[in-house]
N, C-alpha and C positions, 0 to 999 in steps of 0.2 A: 153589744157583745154580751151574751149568754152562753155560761156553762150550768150543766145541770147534773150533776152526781147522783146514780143507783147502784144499787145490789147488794147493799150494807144489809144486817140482821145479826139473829144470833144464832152462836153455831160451837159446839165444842171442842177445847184444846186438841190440837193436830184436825181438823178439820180446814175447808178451804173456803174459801168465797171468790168473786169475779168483780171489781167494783169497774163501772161505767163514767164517763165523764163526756157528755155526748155536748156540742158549740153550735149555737144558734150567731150568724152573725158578721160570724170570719171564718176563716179556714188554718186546721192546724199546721197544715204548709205554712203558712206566715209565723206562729209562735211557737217557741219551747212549749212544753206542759210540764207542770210539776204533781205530784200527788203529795200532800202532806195531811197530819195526824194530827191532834189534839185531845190527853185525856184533862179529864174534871182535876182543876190543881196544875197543870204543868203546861207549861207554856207550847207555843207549833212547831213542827219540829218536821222537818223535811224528811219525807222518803223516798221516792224515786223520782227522776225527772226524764223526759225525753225530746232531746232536739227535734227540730223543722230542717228539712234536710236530709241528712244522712243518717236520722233517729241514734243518735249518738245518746248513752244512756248511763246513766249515775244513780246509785243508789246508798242508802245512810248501811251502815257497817250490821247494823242490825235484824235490817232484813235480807240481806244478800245472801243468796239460794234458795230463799222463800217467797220473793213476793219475786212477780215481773212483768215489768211497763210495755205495753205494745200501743200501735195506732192504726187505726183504720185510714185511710184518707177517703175512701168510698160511703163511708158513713159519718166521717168526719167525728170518729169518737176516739179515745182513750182510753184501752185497758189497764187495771191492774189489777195483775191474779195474785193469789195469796192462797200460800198453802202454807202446812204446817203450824198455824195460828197456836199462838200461845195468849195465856190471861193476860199478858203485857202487851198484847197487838191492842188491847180494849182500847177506845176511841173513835172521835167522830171524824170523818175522811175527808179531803176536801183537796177536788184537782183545783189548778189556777194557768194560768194563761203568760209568760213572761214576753214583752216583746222584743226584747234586744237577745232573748233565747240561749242564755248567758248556759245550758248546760252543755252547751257542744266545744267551751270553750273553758269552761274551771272545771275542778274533779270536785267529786264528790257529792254528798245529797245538795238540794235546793234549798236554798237558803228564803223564808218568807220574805224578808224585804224587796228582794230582788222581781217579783212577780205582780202585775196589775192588773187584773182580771181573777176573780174568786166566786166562785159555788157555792153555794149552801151549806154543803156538808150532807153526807150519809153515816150513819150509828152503825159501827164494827162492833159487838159485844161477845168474847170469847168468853165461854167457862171455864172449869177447871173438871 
């Protein structure tokens, strides 16, 4: 099981990016995905997740109307776009893989405990 995260960079407040999270391995029919964030200092902190299945979709309070999770199952990847970036989107990105896909079933962002299968990470750097 491999994920691999792209399309992070830097990019000026209100500006967009597209970030990738493409699965060598499995198939995201079988798991949840989650996208979550980490800046320098502050612990990971969940922001969007999307079910297997019915792509049932959660996201953290924070970015709602700005960022949003899509899947490919033809390419077997994971979207999430982001617009409107502010200096507090800064951080490094990182989809993961959950398998009992707990987003189609609890509200709200994704919780890191809950997910076993993790990415590398890709650098989101907004300015101001």
């Amino acid at each position: 099981v491999q994920l691999v995260e792209s399309g992070g960079g830097l990019v000026r407040a209100g500006g967009s990016l597209r970030l990738s999270c493409a699965a060598s391995g499995f198939s995201f029919d079988d798991y949840g995905i989650g996208w979550f964030r980490q800046a320098p200092g502050k612990e990971r902190e969940g922001v969007a997740c999307i079910s297997r299945g019915d792509g049932t979709t959660n996201y953290a309070d924070s970015v709602k109307g700005r960022f949003t999770i899509s899947s490919d199952s033809a390419d077997n990847t994971v979207y999430l776009q982001l617009t409107s970036l502010k200096p507090d989107d800064t951080a490094t990105y990182y989809c993961a893989a959950d398998v009992a896909s707990l987003c189609e079933v609890v509200a709200g962002p994704p919780r890191p405990a809950e997910y076993d299968y993790w990415g590398q990470g890709t650098q989101v750097t907004v300015s101001s």
